[in-house]
C-alpha positions in Angstrom: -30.8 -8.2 47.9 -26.9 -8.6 48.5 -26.9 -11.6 46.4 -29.0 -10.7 43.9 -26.3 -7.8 43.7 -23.5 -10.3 43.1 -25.4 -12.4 40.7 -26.0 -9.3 38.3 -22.5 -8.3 39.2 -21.1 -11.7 38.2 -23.9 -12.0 35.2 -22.2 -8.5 33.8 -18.4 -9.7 34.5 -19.2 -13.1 32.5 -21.1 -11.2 29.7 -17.4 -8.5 29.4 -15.5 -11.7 29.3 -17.4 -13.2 26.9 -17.4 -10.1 24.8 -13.7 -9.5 24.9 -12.8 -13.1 23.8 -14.9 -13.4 21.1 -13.3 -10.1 19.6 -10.1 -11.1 20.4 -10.9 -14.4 18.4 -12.7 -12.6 15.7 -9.9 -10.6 15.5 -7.2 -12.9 15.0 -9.2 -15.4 12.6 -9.1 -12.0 10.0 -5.8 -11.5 10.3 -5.4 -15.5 9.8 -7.6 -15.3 7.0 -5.6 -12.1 5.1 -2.4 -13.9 5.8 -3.8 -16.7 4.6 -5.2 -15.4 1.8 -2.1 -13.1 0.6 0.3 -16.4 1.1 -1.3 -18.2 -1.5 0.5 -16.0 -4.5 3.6 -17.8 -3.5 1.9 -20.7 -4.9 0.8 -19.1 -8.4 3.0 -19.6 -11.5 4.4 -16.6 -13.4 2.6 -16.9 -16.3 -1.0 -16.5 -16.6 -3.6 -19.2 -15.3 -5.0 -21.2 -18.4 -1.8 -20.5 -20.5 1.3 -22.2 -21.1 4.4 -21.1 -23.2 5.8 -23.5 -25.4 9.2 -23.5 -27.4 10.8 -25.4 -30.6 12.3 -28.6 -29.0 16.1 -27.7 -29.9 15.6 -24.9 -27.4 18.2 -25.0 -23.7 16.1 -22.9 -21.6 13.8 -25.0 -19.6 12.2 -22.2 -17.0 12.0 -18.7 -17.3 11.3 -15.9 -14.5 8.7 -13.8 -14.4 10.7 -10.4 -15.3 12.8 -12.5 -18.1 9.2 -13.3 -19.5 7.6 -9.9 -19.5 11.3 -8.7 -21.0 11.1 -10.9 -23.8 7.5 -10.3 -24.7 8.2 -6.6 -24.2 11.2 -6.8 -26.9 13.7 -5.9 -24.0 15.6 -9.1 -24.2 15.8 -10.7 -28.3 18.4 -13.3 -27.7 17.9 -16.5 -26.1 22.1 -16.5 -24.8 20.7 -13.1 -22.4 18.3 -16.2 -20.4 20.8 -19.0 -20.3 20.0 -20.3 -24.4 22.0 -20.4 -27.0 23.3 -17.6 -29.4 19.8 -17.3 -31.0 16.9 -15.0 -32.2 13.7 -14.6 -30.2 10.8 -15.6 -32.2 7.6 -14.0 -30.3 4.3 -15.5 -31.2 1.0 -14.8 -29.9 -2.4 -17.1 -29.7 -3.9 -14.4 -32.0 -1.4 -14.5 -34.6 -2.8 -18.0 -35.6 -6.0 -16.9 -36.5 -3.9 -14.9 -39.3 -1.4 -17.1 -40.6 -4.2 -19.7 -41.3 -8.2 -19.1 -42.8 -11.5 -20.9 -40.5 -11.6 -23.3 -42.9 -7.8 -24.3 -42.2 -8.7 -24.4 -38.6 -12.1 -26.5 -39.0 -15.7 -25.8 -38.2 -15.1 -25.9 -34.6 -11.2 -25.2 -34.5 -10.7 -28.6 -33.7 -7.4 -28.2 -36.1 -5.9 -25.4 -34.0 -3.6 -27.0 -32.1 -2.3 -29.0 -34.7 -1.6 -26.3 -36.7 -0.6 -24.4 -33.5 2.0 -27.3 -33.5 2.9 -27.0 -37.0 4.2 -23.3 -36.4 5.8 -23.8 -33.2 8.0 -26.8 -34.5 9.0 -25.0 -37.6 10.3 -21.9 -36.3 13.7 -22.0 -34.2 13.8 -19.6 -31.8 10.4 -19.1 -31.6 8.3 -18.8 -27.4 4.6 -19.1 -27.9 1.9 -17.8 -25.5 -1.1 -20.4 -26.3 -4.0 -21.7 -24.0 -3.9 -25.1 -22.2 -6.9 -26.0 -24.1 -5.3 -25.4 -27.6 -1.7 -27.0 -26.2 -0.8 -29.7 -29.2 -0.7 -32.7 -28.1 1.9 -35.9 -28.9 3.8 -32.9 -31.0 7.6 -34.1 -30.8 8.8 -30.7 -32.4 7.8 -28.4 -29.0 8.5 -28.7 -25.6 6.6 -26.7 -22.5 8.6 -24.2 -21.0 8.0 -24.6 -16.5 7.3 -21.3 -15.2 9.0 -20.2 -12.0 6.7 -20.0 -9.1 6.3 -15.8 -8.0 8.9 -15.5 -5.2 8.5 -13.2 -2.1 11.5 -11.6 -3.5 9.4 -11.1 -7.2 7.3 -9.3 -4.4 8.8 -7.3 -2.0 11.9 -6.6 -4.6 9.9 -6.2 -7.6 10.1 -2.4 -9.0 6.5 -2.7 -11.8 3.1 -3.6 -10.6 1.3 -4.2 -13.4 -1.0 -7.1 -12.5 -2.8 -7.2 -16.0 0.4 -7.9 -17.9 0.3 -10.8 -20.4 2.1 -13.4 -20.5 3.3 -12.7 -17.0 1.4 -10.2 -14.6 4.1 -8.2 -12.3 3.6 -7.9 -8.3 6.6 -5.6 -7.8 5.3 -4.1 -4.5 8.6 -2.0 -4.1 6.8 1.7 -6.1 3.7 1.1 -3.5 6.0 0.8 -0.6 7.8 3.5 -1.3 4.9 5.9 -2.7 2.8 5.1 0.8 6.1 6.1 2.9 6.9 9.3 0.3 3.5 10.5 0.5 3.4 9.7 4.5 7.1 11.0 5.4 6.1 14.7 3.8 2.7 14.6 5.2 4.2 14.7 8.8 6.8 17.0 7.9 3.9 20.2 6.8 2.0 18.9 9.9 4.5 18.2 12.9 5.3 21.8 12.7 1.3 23.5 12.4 0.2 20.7 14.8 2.5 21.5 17.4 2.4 25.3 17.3 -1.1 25.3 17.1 -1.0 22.9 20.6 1.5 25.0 22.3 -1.0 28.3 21.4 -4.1 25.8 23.0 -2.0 24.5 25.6 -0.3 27.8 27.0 -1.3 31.2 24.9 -4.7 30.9 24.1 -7.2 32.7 26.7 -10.2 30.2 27.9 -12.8 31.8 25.8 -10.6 31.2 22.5 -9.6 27.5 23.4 -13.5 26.7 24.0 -13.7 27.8 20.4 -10.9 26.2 18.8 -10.6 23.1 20.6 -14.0 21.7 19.4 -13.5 23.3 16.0 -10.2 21.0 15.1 -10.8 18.0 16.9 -14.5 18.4 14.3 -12.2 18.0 11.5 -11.4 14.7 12.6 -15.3 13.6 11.9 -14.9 15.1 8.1 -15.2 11.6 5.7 -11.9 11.7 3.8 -13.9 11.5 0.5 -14.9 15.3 1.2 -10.8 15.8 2.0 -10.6 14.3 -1.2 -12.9 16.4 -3.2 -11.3 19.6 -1.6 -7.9 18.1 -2.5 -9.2 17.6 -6.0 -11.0 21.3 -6.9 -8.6 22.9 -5.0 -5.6 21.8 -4.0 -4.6 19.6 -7.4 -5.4 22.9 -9.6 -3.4 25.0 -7.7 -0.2 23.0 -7.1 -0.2 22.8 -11.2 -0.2 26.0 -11.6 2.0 27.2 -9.2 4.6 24.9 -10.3 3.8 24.8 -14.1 3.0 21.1 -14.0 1.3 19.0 -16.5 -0.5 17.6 -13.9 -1.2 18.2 -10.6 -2.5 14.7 -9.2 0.9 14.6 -7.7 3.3 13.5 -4.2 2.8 17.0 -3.1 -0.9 17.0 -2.9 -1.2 13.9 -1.3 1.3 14.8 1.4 -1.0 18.1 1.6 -4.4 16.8 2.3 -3.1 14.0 4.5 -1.3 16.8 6.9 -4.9 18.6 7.0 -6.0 15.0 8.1 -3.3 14.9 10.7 -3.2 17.4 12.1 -6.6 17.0 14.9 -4.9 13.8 15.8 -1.6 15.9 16.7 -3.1 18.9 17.8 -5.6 17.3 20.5 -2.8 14.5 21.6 0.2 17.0 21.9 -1.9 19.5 23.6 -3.5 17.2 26.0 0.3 16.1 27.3 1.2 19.7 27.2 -1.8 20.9 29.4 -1.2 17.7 31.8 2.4 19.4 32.8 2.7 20.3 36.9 1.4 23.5 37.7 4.4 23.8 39.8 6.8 23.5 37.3 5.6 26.1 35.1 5.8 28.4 38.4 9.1 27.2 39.3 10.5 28.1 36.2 9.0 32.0 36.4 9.9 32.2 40.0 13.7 31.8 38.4 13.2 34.4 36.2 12.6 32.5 32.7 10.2 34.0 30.3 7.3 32.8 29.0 8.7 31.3 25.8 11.8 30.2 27.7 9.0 27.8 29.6 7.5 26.5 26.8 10.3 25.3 25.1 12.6 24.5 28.1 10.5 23.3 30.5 6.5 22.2 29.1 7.7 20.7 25.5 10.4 18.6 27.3 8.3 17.2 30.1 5.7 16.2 27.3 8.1 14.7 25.2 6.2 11.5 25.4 3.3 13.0 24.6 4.1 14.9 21.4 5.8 11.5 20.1 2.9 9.9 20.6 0.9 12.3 18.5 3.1 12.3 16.2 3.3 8.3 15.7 -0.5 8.7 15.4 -0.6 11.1 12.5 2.0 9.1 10.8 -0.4 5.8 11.1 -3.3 8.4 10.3 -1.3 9.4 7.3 -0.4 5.7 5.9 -3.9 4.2 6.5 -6.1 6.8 4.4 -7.3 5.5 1.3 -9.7 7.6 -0.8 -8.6 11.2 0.0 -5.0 9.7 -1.6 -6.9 7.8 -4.3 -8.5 10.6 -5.6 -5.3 13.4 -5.8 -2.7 11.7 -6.4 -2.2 10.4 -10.0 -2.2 6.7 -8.9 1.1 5.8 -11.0 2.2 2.9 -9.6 6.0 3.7 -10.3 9.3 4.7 -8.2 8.8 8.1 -6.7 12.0 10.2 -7.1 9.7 13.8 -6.3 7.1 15.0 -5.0 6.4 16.7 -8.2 5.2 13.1 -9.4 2.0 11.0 -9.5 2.7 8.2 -6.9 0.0 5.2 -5.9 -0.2 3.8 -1.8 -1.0 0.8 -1.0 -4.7 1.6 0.6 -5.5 3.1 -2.6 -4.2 0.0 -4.8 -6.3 -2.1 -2.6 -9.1 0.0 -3.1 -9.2 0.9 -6.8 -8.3 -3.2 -7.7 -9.9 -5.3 -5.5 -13.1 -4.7 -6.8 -12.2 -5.8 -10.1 -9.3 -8.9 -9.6 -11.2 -12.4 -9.9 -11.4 -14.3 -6.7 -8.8 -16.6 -6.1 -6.3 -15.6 -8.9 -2.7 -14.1 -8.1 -4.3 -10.7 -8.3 -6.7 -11.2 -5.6 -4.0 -12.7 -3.6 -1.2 -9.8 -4.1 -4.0 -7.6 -3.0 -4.4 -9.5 0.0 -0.7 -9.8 0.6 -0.8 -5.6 0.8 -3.4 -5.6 3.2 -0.4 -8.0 5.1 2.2 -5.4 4.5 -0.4 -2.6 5.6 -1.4 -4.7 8.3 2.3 -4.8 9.6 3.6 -1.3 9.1 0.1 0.0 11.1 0.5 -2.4 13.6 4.5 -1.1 14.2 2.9 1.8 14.4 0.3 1.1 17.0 3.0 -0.8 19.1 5.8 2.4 18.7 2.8 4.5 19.6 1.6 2.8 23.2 5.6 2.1 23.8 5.9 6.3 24.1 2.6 7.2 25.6 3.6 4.8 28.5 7.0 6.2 28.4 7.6 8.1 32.4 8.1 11.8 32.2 11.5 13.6 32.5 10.8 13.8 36.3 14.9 15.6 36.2 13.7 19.1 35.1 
């Protein structure tokens, strides 16, 4: 019977084992895979796949950036001398400007004359950058010359201040507004909830009678269970209404809201953690500190909130990853304008919510799908900081000194 015992014992222990390194290898071939995955826009040229940009041969410039090629195309930049050219006019010409400079019948049946007449205008107009197809790309044309496209660099990426990832002639990964909007929206969230979270855990922890804290307790660790879609919907009739006209805005899908409905969110995580270090405070120290004549407030804040130190950090590195991680509640009241936040009076986009509203529609393989991926990195990164910062405190001693 005894060894029958240590056989199912043993059987048990092999089957854990098992379990915990296949999760561990499951685990580490996805984050392989979205590394993998998000390192392959390094690889991708600025300017659209399928689509060159061609110049008159008596043009300098050999390579362009991606940011000089959206300038130019934008109108922001109308001399070549402003990317390294000479002293000359900017011609901008477009595949579907063709189509009106010559009739079908110029272009054949089939448009098997396009290119050469694609080649015709590009030769004969100094000056001129031309944003064709590879299929169209005139061939044995000694008037042009194929501009070589800088590969995107990780700092187009990280440094980049535009994500617009359907721009033509060159789609723009600045992931810089994303960053910052996830951080804006994040840092504000944990400012309106470190506050609520911790009074309301002090009032659990050391004011609340029994019968009260049997009530509460379950009621705000419930709001954790709430799908953030419903957050989202509340944020949405509510919240977004209310903010614009309070503050007389022309919108109210803004910072503000954002930062709003993720405190809501945050606050069960900080409430329950906080309280839960507060309650686990010697008996003996709370007495000691009556028995010498402090009050109960002087307690609290001299002698409970210090000891759990630890604890309330902890809870409050868990809201912030709480905050940063939540995708449709932001997606859905915050205005999703992927620019520089400068208040929180603004529409700002995250980067769970970029992932989210994009991937769906970015064809497989292209930069697009890769940038996306390459946020899930970034995510990856600043969550996992987060998770490390967060077990670091929890296993941080007490102030055993007090």
């Amino acid at each position: 019977m005894k060894r029958l015992k240590r056989i199912i014992e043993k059987l048990i222990e092999g089957i854990l084992t098992v379990s915990g390194a296949v999760t561990t290898i499951v685990i580490l071939l996805i984050v392989v895979f979205l590394f993998r995955e998000g390192a392959g826009l390094f690889r991708s040229p600025a300017v659209e796949k399928g689509y060159v940009l061609c110049v008159d041969a008596g043009n300098t410039v050999t390579h362009l950036g991606p940011k000089q090629i959206k300038e130019i195309f934008d109108w922001e930049i109308e001399n070549w001398k402003d990317v390294g050219g000479r002293d000359q006019q900017i011609v901008v010409f477009r595949f579907e400007e063709i189509f009106s400079r010559y009739s079908d019948e110029e272009l054949g049946a089939d448009y098997e004359l396009l290119p050469e007449k694609l080649g015709e205008v590009i030769s004969s107009t100094p000056g001129i950058i031309a944003f064709i197809p590879k299929q169209y790309m005139p061939e044995n044309v000694p008037g042009i010359k194929v501009l070589r496209s800088d590969d995107i660099t990780l700092s187009d990426f990280l440094g980049g201040r535009e994500w617009i990832p359907t721009a033509t002639p060159a789609p723009q990964f600045g992931v810089l507004p994303l960053i910052m909007g996830t951080l804006w929206v994040s840092l504000f969230a944990i400012i309106i909830a470190l506050p609520l979270g911790l009074g309301v855990a002090i009032y659990l922890s050391e004011l609340a009678g029994e019968r009260m804290r049997k009530i509460l307790k379950p009621t705000i660790e419930l709001l954790a269970g709430i799908p953030s879609v419903v957050y989202g919907f509340f944020g949405l009739v509510v919240l977004v209404p209310l903010i614009q006209k309070v503050f007389g805005l022309p919108v109210g899908e803004t910072a503000l809201a954002g930062s709003v409905i993720l405190a809501i969110m945050a606050l069960p995580t900080i409430i329950t953690v906080a309280e839960d270090a507060m309650r686990n405070t010697p008996r003996a120290m709370r007495e000691a500190s009556l028995a010498l004549g402090a009050s109960n407030w002087q307690t609290i804040y001299k002698v409970i909130v210090p000891y759990a130190a630890s604890g309330i950090s902890a809870a409050v590195v868990l809201g912030i990853g709480r905050a940063i991680g939540e995708t449709m509640a932001v997606l859905m009241v915050t205005g999703n304008a992927a620019v520089m936040p400068h208040s929180l009076f603004e529409p700002v986009r995250t980067i769970p919510a970029t992932i989210a509203a994009e991937l769906g529609e970015a064809p497989a393989g292209g930069a697009h799908y890769q940038a996306l991926f390459l946020l899930g990195c970034i995510l990856f990164v600043i969550t996992m900081i987060i998770s490390v910062t967060a077990e670091a405190i929890s296993k941080r001693q007490p102030n055993r000194g007090l």
